[in-house]
ZAMARMI-512489 format. One record per residue (C-alpha): chain; x negated, y, z. Coordinates in steps of 0.5 Angstrom, whole numbers, plus 500, padded with zeros to 3 digits. Each point is the difference from the previous one (the first is absolute). Example, Ala and Ser with C-alpha at 12.3 -4.5 7.8 and 13.67 -1.06 7.14 Angstrom:
2
dodren unit:A	u:475	v:491	w:516
dodren unit:A	u:498	v:507	w:498
END
This chain:
229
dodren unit:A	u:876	v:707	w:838
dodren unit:A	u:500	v:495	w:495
dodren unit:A	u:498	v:493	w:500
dodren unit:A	u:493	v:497	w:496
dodren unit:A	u:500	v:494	w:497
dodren unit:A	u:494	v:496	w:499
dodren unit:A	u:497	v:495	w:497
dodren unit:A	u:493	v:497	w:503
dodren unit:A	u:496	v:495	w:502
dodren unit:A	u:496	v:502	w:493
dodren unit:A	u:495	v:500	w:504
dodren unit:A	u:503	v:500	w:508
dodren unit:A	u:494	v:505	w:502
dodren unit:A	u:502	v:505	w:495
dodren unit:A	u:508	v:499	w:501
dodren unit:A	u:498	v:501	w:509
dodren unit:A	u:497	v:507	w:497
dodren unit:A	u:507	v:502	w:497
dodren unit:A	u:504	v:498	w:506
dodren unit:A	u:495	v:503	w:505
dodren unit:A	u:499	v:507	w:496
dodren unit:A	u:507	v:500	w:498
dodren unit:A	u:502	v:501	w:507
dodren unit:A	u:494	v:504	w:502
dodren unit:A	u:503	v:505	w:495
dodren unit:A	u:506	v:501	w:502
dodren unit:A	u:500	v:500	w:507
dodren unit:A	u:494	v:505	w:499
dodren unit:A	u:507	v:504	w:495
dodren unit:A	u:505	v:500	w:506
dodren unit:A	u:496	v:498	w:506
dodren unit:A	u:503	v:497	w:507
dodren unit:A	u:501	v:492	w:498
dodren unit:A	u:502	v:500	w:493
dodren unit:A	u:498	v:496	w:495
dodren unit:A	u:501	v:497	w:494
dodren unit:A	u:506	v:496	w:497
dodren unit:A	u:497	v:495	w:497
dodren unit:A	u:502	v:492	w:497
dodren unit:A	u:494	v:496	w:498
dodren unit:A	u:500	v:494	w:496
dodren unit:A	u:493	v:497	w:499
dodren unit:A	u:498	v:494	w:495
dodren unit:A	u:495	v:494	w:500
dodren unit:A	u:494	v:504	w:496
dodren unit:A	u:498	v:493	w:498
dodren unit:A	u:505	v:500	w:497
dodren unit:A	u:499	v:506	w:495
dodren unit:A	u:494	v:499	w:500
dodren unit:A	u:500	v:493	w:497
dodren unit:A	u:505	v:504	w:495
dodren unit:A	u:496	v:505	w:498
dodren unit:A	u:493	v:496	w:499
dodren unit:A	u:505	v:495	w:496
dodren unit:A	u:502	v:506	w:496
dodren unit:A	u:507	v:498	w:502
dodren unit:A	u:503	v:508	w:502
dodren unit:A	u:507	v:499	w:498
dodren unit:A	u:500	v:494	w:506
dodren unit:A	u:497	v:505	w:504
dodren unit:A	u:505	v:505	w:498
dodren unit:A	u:505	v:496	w:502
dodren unit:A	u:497	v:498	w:507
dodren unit:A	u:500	v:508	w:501
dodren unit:A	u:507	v:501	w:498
dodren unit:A	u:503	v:495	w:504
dodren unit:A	u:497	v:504	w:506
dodren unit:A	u:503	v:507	w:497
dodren unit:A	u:507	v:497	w:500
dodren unit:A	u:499	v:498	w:507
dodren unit:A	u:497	v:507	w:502
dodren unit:A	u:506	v:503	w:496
dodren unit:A	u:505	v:496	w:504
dodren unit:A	u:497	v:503	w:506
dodren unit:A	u:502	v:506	w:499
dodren unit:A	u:494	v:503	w:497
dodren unit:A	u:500	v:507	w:497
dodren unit:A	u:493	v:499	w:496
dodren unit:A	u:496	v:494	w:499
dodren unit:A	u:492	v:500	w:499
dodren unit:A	u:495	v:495	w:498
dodren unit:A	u:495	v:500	w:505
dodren unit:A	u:494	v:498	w:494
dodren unit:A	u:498	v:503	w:494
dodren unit:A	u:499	v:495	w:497
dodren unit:A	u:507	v:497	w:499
dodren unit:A	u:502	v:506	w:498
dodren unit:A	u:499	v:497	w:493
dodren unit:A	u:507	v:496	w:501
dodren unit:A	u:502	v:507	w:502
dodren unit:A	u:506	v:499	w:495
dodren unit:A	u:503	v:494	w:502
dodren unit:A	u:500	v:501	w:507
dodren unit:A	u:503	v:508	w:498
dodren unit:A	u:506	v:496	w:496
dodren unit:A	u:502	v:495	w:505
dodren unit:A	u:502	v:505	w:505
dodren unit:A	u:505	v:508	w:500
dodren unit:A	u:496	v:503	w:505
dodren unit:A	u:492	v:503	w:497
dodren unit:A	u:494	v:497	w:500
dodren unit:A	u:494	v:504	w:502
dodren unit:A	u:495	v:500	w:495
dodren unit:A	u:492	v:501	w:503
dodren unit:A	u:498	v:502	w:493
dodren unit:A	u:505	v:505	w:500
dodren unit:A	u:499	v:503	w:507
dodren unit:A	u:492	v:500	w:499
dodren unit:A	u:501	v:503	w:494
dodren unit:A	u:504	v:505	w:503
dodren unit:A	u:494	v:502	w:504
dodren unit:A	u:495	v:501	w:496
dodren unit:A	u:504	v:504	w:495
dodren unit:A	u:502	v:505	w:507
dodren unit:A	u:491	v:499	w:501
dodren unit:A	u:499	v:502	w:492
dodren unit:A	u:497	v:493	w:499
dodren unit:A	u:499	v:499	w:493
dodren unit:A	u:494	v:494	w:500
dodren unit:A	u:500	v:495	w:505
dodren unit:A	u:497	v:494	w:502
dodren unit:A	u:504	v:493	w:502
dodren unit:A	u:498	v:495	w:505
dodren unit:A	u:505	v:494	w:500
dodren unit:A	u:501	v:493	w:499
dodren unit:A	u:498	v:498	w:493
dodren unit:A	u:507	v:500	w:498
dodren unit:A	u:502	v:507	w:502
dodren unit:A	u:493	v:502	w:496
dodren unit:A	u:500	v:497	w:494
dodren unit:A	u:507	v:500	w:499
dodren unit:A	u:505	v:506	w:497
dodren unit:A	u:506	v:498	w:504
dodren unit:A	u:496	v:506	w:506
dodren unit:A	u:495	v:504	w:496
dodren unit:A	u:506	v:501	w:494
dodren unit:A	u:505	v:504	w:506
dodren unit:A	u:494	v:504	w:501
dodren unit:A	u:498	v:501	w:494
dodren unit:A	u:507	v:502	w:497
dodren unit:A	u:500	v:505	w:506
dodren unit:A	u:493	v:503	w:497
dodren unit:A	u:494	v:498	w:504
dodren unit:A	u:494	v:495	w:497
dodren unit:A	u:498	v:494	w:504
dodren unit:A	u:494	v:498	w:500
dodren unit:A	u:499	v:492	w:502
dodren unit:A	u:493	v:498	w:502
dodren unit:A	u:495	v:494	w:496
dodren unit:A	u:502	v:493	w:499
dodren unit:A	u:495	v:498	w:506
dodren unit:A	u:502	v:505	w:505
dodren unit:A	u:508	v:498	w:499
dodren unit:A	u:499	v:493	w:501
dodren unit:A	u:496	v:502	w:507
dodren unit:A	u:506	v:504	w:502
dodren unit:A	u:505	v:495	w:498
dodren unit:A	u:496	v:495	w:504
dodren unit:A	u:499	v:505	w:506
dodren unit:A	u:507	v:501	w:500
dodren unit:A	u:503	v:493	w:500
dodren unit:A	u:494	v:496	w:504
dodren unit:A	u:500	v:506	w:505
dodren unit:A	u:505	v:506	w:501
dodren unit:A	u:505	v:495	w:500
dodren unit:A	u:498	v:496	w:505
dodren unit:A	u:498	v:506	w:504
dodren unit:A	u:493	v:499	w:499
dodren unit:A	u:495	v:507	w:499
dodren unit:A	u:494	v:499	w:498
dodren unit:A	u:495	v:506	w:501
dodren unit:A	u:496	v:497	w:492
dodren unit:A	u:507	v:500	w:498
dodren unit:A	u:502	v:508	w:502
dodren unit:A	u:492	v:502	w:497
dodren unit:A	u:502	v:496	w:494
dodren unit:A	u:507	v:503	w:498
dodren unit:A	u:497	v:507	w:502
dodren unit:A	u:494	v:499	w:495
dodren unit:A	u:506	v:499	w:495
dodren unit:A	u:504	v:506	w:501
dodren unit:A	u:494	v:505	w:500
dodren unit:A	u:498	v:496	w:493
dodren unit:A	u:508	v:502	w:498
dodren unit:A	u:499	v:508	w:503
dodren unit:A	u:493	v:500	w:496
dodren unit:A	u:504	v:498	w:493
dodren unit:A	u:504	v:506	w:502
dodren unit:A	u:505	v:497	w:504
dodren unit:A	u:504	v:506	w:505
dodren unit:A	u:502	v:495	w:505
dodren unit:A	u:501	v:493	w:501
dodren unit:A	u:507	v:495	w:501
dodren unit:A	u:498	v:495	w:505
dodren unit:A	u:506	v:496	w:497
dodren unit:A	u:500	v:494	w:504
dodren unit:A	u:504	v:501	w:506
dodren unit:A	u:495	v:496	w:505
dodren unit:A	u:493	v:505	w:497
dodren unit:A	u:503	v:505	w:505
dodren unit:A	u:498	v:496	w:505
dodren unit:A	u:492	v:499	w:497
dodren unit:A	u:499	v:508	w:498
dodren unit:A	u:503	v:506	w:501
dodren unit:A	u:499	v:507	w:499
dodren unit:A	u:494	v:501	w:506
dodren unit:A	u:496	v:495	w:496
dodren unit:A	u:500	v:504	w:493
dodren unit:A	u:499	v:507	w:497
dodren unit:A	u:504	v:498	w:494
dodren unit:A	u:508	v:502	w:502
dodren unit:A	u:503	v:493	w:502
dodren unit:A	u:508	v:499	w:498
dodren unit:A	u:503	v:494	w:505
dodren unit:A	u:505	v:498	w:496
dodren unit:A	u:503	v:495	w:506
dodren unit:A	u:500	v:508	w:504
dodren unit:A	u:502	v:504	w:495
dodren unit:A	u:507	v:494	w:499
dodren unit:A	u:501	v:500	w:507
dodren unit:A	u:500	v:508	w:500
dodren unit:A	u:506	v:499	w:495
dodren unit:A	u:503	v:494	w:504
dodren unit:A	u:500	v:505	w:506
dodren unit:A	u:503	v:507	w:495
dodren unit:A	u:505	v:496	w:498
dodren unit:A	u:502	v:497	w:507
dodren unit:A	u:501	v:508	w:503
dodren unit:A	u:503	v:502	w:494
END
């Protein structure tokens, strides 16, 4: 088995969602006691968080490849970065280590190609939305993203940060963002992206019609591949 390294706390409710399924996954692969290898090294999400409202990412790209180093220093095989997020300093943690760094888009992109997903919609925060450095990957791969409104990002940004974050799920905030993904499978939308690894926690595939692709699922299936292979 190989051994996962991941950097979380980015919010710490989704990184307990990587470590808690990834072991679930595997032990479910070869059963008996088995489990994971898996190095975590989790940050201060204030920290990032200050760096990202102050638009400081190369700051935020340090603080993440120092943690890259510590988990290569382990003996890591492959690291994840349990946000979508921060995989816009994806780069700079990528160039600070020899061993791969799993990108989410690239994951996620695979699966709506293997899905035959040509158009869909994107939730996120509002740096993973209006930003190129997640839509362009899928994109380049060939699938049109479709973002919401001005108003409906700035409501799932603020769901986001003030709620999911702080483990709090709220049963306007769930109706608000299912209202928003069947505006995007109205504007032709196959499918929609919960690009935010803590939107799992508010919405998943009982609550909608519309094909949901949960990207912190869809990372942790390919932490797990990996792992076993």
């Amino acid at each position: 088995m190989k051994k996962i390294g991941l950097i979380g706390g980015m919010s710490y409710e989704s990184t307990m969602s990587y470590y808690e399924q990834i072991n679930r996954k595997v032990n479910e692969r070869l059963g008996a006691l088995n489990s994971a290898e898996i190095l975590l090294s989790s940050l201060n999400f204030e920290e990032i968080e200050a760096c990202q409202r102050e638009n400081r990412w190369d700051a935020a790209g340090e603080i993440l490849a120092r943690h890259a180093r510590i988990l290569q220093g382990g003996g890591c095989d492959f690291i994840f970065i349990c946000t979508n997020t921060m995989h816009k300093c994806f780069d700079a943690v990528q160039s600070a280590v020899s061993v791969p760094v799993v990108h989410i888009a690239q994951a996620t992109l695979k699966r709506l190609l293997a899905s035959g997903v040509q158009r869909v919609g994107l939730l996120g925060t509002i740096y993973t939305m209006k930003e190129s450095f997640y839509k362009e990957t899928l994109q380049k791969g060939g699938v049109n993203v479709l973002i919401p409104n001005a108003e409906d990002m700035r409501m799932i940004n603020d769901v986001i940060f003030k709620e999911l974050c702080l483990g709090k799920i709220s049963p306007d905030s769930k109706r608000d963002f299912l209202r928003v993904i069947d505006k995007m499978a109205d504007a032709g939308a196959q499918g929609a992206i919960l690009g935010c690894t803590e939107i799992g926690m508010l919405v998943s595939q009982a609550d909608t019609d519309v094909r949901l692709f949960d990207t912190t699922q869809i990372h942790i299936d390919e932490a797990v591949g990996l792992a076993l292979s």
